[in-house]
C-alpha positions, 0 to 999 in steps of 0.5 A: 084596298077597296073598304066598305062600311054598310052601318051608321057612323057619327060625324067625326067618325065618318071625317075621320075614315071615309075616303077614296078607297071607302065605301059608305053605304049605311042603307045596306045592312038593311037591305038584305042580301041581294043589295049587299052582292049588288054593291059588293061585287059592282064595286069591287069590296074587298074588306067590310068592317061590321058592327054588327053580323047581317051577313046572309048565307046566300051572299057568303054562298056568292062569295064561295062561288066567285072566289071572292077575296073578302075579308070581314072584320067585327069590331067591338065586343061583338065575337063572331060565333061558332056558326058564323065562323063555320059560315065563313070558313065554307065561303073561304072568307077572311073573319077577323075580330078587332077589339079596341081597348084604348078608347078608339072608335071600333071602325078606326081600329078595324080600320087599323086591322085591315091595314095591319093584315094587309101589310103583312102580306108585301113581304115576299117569301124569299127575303128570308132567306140568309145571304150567300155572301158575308161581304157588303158594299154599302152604298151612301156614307150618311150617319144610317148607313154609316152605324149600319156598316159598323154593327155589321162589320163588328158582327163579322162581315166584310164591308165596303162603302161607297160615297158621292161625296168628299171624305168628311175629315176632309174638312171641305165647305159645307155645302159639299157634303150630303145631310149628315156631314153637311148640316149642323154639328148637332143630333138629337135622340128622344122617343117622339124622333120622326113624328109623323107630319100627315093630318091627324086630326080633321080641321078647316084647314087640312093639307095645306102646307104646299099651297102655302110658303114658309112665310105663310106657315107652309113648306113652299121653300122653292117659289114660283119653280115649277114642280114636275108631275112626280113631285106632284103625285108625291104631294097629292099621296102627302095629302091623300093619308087619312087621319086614323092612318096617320097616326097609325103610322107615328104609333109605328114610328114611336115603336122603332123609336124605341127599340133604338132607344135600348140599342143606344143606351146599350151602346153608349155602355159599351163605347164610352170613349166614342161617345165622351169624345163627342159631347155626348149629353144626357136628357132632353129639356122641351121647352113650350112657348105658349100654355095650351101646347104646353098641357098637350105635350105633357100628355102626349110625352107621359103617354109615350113613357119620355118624360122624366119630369115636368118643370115650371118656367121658373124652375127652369131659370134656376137650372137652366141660366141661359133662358133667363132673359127668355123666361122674364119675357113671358117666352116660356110656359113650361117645360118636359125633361125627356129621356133622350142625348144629342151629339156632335154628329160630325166628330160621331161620324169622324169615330165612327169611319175610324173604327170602321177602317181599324175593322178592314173597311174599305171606303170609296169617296167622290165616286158617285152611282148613277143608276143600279141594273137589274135582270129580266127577272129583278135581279139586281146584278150591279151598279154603274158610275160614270166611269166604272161598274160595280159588281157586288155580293150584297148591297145597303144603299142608303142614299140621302135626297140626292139619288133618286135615279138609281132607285127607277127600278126599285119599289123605293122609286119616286118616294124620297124628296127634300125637306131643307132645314136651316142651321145657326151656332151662338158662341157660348162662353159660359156654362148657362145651359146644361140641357140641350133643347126642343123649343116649340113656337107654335104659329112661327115661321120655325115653330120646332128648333132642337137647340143642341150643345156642341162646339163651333168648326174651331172646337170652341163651346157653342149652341147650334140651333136646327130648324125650319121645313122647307120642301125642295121636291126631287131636286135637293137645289130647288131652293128659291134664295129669297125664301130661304133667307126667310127661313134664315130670319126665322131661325135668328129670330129664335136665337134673339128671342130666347138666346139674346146675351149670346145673339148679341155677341154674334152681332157684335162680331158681324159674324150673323150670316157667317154662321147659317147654313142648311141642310136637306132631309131625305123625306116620304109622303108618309113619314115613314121610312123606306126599307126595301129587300131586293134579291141579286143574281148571286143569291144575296141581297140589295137592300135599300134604307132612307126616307127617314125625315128627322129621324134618320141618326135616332133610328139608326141603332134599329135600321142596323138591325133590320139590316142585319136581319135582312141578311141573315134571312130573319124578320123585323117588324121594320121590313113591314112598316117601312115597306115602300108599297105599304101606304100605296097597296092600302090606296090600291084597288086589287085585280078583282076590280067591278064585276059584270056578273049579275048577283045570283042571290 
């Protein structure tokens, strides 16, 4: 959508908004209507967001006359009047008032207006309507789709899933598995889960983050490869999300985050056998390494209502034994106890298969799907494997970092890419922790860890440690060996620094190596995820998930849901914040496009 903005903004403020798809003109609101149409309808002005109304009868007379799709958003306190609401009605003008009422500069919230009323508008009417069938194939057994299978099946729907990969009580080798049963035995719940990675603050130093290597504080985990033109659009869309849109997005995100904070709990009452037998673990303890992180964080966690109370380092030594070593080194600043559990993810999902099995679940591993067919009209009417096809009433596919090309024809096409992180288990013989953690080391090479109680492969008491940001493009294997052995360093760093009783007894073994391992995190350039309704050829519906970056297994309680309303033909505010097209029709200029046409005015 092509913005104009025609008044005076202040230096942060115009850093913050101007951009490719805004004008900033600050000399027409004095110039009168003739230089307002001349600029209007030459550059193609679909949204102006006005401080004040200097809109000539004879410019919206124009607009009635070219039918010009113009939207007017008056910030502040300045209500449009009676008059200039009739004014606008007659030019079939779009007036919309945006009030801002947390401190926002008013162009950033009627920034956020316009991009809220044009979100509304990529849903199309058809996708509510409830589905012909009550039978699902769900296709990816990762934790999303694998919650959204049991939700919907316990609600009466016949289920199907379909999977790539081995059957996870199968105990292969970890690297035969995708992002859920591959990575560590280790997930975390807290209400600041999938955080938005965008610049949300303007500085010298913005998007830089693929130009440098990890060693250098970057996500350049694929080293002198070189990218494809894909993995490039996907990087210059990265960098292209201002600022105020980025942090629209995590207040988004931070919204889902916690709807699926009461869908857990809820859960958690309901199915305390599921949850006891993986190590379900109350409050989140986050830890700060440095004192200026630590006063920001304590700020941001209140104003998201997580915290449940702020400690000292030495309060946390008498709590918490295992951090002792680390707290007498000057290591620890502070710490938040936040609203949140972590799990063993791998015994949640070997429950979670068996519950699905005790409800009829069919499941069907090592088949992998290679691309998904639609109609002349965008049907979809079935998927292919290298050796079948497969006909379905309704589809989820939910497909990790690993199926891009199943998705060509989809709007989800080109939006997933890789985000590796690396993995380390400490034995843990005594009971010195009895939170599990998110550490912050700002400036180091795994500046965010989750440190999660759980057990190691033999069911023996450990702590694993989760962490790093590697980005690997389109191709979850696009790992250069020397970086990840970085990335590796970087997490036994962590574990030496803040763990150093429990890091020795793996020296002490040689059994350091032996215990790393990765994982790749399906990934948007916008941090959000994706949430796609398709329509099938017998009336039902494909709906594709994914793109969820940390926070794939904290929203799955509200994927599930979205999923659910899909089917039965309701809305959730996920459809709309998580459409794929949101970021790009924002970017995009409409059909309306420059116009020849002289000015009239």
């Amino acid at each position: 959508m092509r913005i104009a903005i025609f008044e005076t903004l202040d230096a942060l403020t115009a850093a913050a908004i101007i951009d490719g798809n805004v004008l900033y003109r600050p000399d027409i609101a004095e110039k009168g209507g003739r230089a307002l149409s001349r600029v209007v309808f030459s550059d193609g002005i679909e949204a102006i967001i006005a401080d004040e109304w200097f809109f000539t009868e004879s410019f919206l007379n124009e607009c009635k006359v070219r039918n010009w799709p113009l939207t007017i958003v008056l910030i502040n306190s300045r209500h449009p009047t009676n008059a200039q609401q009739a004014m606008a009605m007659r030019a079939g003008i779009k007036l919309i008032h945006s009030v801002t009422t947390d401190g926002t500069c008013g162009f950033i919230s009627g920034m956020k207006t316009i991009e809220r009323s044009l979100k509304q508008d990529l849903i199309k009417c058809e996708t509510y309507s409830p589905a012909k069938s009550k039978a699902v194939t769900f296709v990816g057994c990762g934790i999303v789709n694998l919650v959204s299978a049991y939700i919907i099946a316990s609600k009466g729907y016949s289920v199907r899933m379909i999977d790539a990969k081995p059957d996870p009580r199968s105990k292969a080798t970890w690297n035969n598995y995708g992002c859920s049963s591959g990575g560590g035995n280790a997930r975390m719940f807290t209400l600041s889960e999938m955080d938005n990675y965008n610049c949300r603050t303007v500085h010298d130093d913005m998007n830089s983050l693929f130009s440098k290597d990890i060693t250098e504080m970057g996500w350049n985990i694929f080293g002198d490869s070189a990218l494809t033109a894909q993995e490039l659009n996907w990087i210059d869309e990265f960098q292209s999300v201002p600022v105020w849109l980025a942090d629209q997005f995590n207040e988004d995100i931070f919204a889902l985050n916690a709807e699926s904070w009461v869908h857990w709990q809820e859960w958690i009452s309901a199915d305390t056998k599921l949850f006891d037998s993986s190590l379900h673990k109350n409050m989140i303890l986050r830890l700060y390494a440095d004192q200026v992180n630590y006063e920001a964080a304590i700020e941001r966690q209140s104003r998201i209502d997580a915290t449940i109370k702020v400690v000292t380092p030495e309060e946390i030594a008498n709590a918490q034994p295992s951090l002792s070593s680390a707290i007498k080194n000057g290591r620890i600043a502070g710490g938040i106890y936040v609203h949140g559990f972590t799990l063993k993810i791998h015994d949640f999902i070997d429950g979670l298969i068996e519950r699905l099995q005790n409800l009829g679940t069919e499941f069907q591993w090592d088949t992998s799907i290679d691309t998904m067919r639609q109609d002349a009209t965008g049907q979809v009417t079935h998927l292919v494997s290298s050796d079948t096809e497969f006909t379905a009433d309704n589809l989820v596919i939910s497909p990790g970092c690993y199926a891009n090309n199943m998705l060509k024809t989809t709007a989800s096409s080109d939006k997933i890419c890789g985000v590796l992180g690396a993995w380390l288990t400490l034995p843990c013989t005594k009971n010195g922790l009895n939170n599990s953690l998110k550490l912050a080391r700002k400036g180091h090479i795994v500046e965010d860890s989750n440190v999660t109680i759980s057990t190691d492969e033999n069911g023996n008491p450990a702590i694993i440690i989760g962490s790093g940001y590697g980005f690997t493009g389109f191709d979850a294997t696009n790992i250069d060996t020397e970086l990840l052995e970085k990335m590796y360093d970087g997490v036994i760093d962590t574990a030496k620094q803040y763990f150093p009783e429990l890091y020795q007894s793996l020296v002490d073994s040689d059994s350091v190596r032996d215990s790393l391992k990765y994982c790749v995190r399906p990934w948007t350039s916008t941090s959000l995820g994706l949430f796609e309704i398709l329509e099938t050829n017998s009336g039902n519906k494909c709906i594709i998930t994914g793109g969820h970056n940390t926070g794939g297994f904290a929203q799955a309680p509200a994927i599930a849901t979205a999923v659910l309303a899909a089917l039965d033909g309701l809305p959730h505010q996920m459809h709309y914040d998580y459409q794929p097209n949101r970021f790009t029709q924002f970017l995009m200029r409409s059909e309306t496009g420059k116009s020849d046409v002289q000015s009239v005015a």
